[in-house]
C-alpha positions as CSV (number, residue, x, y, z in Angstrom):
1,X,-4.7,3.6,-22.9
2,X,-6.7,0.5,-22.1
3,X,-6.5,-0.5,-18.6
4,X,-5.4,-4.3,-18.2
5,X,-6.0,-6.0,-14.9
6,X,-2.5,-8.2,-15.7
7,X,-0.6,-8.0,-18.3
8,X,3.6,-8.6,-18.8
9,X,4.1,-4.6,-17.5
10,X,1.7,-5.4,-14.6
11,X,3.6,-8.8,-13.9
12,X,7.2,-7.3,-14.1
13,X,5.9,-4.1,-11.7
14,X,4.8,-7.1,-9.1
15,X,7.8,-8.1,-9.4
16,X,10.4,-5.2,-9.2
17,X,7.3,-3.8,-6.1
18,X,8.0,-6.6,-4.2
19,X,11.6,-6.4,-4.2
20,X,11.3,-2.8,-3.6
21,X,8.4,-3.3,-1.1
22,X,11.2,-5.5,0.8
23,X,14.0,-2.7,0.7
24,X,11.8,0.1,1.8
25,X,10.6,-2.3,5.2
26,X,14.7,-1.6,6.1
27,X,14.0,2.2,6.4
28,X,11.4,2.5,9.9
29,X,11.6,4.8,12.3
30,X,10.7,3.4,15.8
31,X,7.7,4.8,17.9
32,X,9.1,3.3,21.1
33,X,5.3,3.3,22.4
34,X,4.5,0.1,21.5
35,X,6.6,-3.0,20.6
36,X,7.3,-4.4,16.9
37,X,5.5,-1.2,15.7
38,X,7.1,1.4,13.7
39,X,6.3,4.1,10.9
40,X,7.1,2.2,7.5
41,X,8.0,4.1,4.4
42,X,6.5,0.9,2.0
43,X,3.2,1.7,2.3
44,X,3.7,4.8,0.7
45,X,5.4,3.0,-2.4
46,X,2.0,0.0,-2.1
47,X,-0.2,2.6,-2.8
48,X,1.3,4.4,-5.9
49,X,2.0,0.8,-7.9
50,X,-1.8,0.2,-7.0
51,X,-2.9,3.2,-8.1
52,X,-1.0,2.5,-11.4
53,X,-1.1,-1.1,-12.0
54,X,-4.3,-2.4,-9.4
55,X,-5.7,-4.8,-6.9
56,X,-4.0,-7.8,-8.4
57,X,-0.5,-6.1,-8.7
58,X,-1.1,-4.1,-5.2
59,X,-2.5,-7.5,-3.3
60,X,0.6,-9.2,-4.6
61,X,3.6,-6.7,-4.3
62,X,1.9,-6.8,-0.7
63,X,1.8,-10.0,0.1
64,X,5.1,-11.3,-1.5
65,X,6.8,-8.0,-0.4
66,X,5.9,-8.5,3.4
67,X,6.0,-12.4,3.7
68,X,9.7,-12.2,1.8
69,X,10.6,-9.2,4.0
70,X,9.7,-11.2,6.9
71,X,11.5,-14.7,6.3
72,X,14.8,-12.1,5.2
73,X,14.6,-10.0,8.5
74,X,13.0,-12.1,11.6
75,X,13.2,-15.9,10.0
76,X,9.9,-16.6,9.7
77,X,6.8,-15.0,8.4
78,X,3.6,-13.4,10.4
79,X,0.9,-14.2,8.5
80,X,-1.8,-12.2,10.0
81,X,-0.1,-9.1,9.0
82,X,1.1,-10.1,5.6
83,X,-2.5,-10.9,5.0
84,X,-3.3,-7.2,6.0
85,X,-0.4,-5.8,3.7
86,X,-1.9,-7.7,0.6
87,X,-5.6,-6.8,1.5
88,X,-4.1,-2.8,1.5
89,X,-2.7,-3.7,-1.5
90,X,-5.5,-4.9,-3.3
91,X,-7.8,-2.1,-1.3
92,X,-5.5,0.8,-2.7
93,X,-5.5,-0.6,-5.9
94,X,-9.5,-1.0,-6.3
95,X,-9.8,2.6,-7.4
96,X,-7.1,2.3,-10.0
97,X,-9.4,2.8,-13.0
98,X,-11.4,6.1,-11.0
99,X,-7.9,7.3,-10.6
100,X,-6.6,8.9,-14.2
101,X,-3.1,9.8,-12.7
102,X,-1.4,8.1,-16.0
103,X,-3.4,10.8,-17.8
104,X,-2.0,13.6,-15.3
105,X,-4.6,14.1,-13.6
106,X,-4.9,13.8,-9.9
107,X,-6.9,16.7,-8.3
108,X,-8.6,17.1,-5.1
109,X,-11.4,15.2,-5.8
110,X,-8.8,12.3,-6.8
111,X,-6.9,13.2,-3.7
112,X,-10.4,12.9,-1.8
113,X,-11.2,9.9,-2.7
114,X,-7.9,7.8,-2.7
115,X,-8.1,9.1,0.7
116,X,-11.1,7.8,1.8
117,X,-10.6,4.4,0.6
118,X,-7.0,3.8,1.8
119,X,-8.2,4.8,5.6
120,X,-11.2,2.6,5.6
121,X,-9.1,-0.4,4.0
122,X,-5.9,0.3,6.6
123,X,-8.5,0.8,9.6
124,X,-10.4,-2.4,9.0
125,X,-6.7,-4.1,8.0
126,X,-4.9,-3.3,11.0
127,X,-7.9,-2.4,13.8
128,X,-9.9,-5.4,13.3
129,X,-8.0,-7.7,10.3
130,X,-4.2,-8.0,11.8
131,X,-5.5,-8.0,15.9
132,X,-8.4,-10.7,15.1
133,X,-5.6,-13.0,13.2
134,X,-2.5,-12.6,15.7
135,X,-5.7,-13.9,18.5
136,X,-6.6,-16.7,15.9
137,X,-3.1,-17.9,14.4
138,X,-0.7,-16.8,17.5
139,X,-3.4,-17.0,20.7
140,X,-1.3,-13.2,21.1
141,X,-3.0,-11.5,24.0
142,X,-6.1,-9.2,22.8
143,X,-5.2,-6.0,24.3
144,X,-1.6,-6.3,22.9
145,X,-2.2,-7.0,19.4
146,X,-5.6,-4.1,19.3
147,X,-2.7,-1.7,20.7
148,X,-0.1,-2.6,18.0
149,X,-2.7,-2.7,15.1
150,X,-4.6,0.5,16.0
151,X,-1.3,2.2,16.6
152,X,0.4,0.7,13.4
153,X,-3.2,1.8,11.3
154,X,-3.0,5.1,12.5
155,X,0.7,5.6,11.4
156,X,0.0,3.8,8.3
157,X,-2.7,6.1,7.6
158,X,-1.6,9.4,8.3
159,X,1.9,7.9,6.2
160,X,-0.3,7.0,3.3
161,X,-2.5,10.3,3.8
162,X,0.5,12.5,3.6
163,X,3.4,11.0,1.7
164,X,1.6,8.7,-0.7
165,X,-1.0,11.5,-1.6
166,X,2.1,13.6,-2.4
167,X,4.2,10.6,-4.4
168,X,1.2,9.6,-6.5
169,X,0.3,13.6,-7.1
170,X,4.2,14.0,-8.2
171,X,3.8,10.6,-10.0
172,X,0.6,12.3,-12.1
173,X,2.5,15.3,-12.8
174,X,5.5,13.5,-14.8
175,X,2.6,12.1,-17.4
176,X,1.3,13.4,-20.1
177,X,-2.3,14.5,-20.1
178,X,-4.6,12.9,-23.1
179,X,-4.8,15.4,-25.5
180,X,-2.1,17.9,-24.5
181,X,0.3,16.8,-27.4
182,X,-1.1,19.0,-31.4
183,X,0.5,17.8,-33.8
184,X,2.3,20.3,-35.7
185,X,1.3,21.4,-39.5
């Protein structure tokens, strides 16, 4: 199957990922360490549609899911993280055509390297990306904002490592690998 970048199934998955992007920012558990930062199951569910359906759909569900789910939940939207959650979106979903998990396939050396790429692009997203941009946009104080964004990368990341790695393997095992199906004489 030929790979489109966007297509009607890529636009209808931005769609349905956003909405479910927004539902899954309701389910958090707290860390109590540092304020507004909590673990976030929609991460997990970012990097499996951008693993299927790429950057475009990943940067998208991101930053439609976050900037909705903001304006529902607090009233307004904070634009220096949404802009992180759409980069992680597009920076999960740059490996999508290395990735063959809609052939089945998702072995270590998949595992390996979805790995790889979603801790540098959550590190540089939320250690350098989300801090730099509440300093810019908000004038937040520095030390704050490094706390909340290494504390929220570090989550996300270990989230991502463990949970996504295991949705997107279960995700490979429900498809059919290319050339399994004989046809019968």
């Amino acid at each position: 199957m030929k790979k489109d970048l966007l297509n009607i199934r890529t636009i209808v998955a931005i769609g349905i990922g956003a909405a479910i992007f927004i539902v899954l920012r309701y389910i958090t558990i707290p860390v109590g360490i540092v304020p507004n930062t909590t673990v976030q199951l929609n991460y997990i569910f970012l990097a499996l549609i951008a693993v299927i359906y790429g950057p475009i759909a990943g940067g998208l569900i991101g930053l439609l899911g976050h900037s909705i789910g903001d304006a529902l939940q607090y009233g307004n939207v904070w634009w220096s993280w949404v802009i992180v959650s759409a980069l992680v979106g597009v920076g999960f979903g740059l490996i999508w055509r290395k990735l063959k998990i809609s052939e089945g396939i998702f072995g270590w050396k998949s595992v390996v390297l979805f790995n790889v790429v979603q801790i540098i692009t959550q590190a540089i997203g939320w250690f350098l990306v989300a801090p730099l941009g509440d300093i810019t946009i908000y004038a937040e104080p520095a030390k704050k904002v490094f706390l909340q964004g290494i504390v929220a990368g570090v989550l996300d990341i270990v989230t991502v490592g463990i949970f996504g790695t295991l949705l997107i393997w279960i995700y490979a095992k429900t498809q059919t690998k290319k050339g399994s199906l004989k046809k019968e004489e």
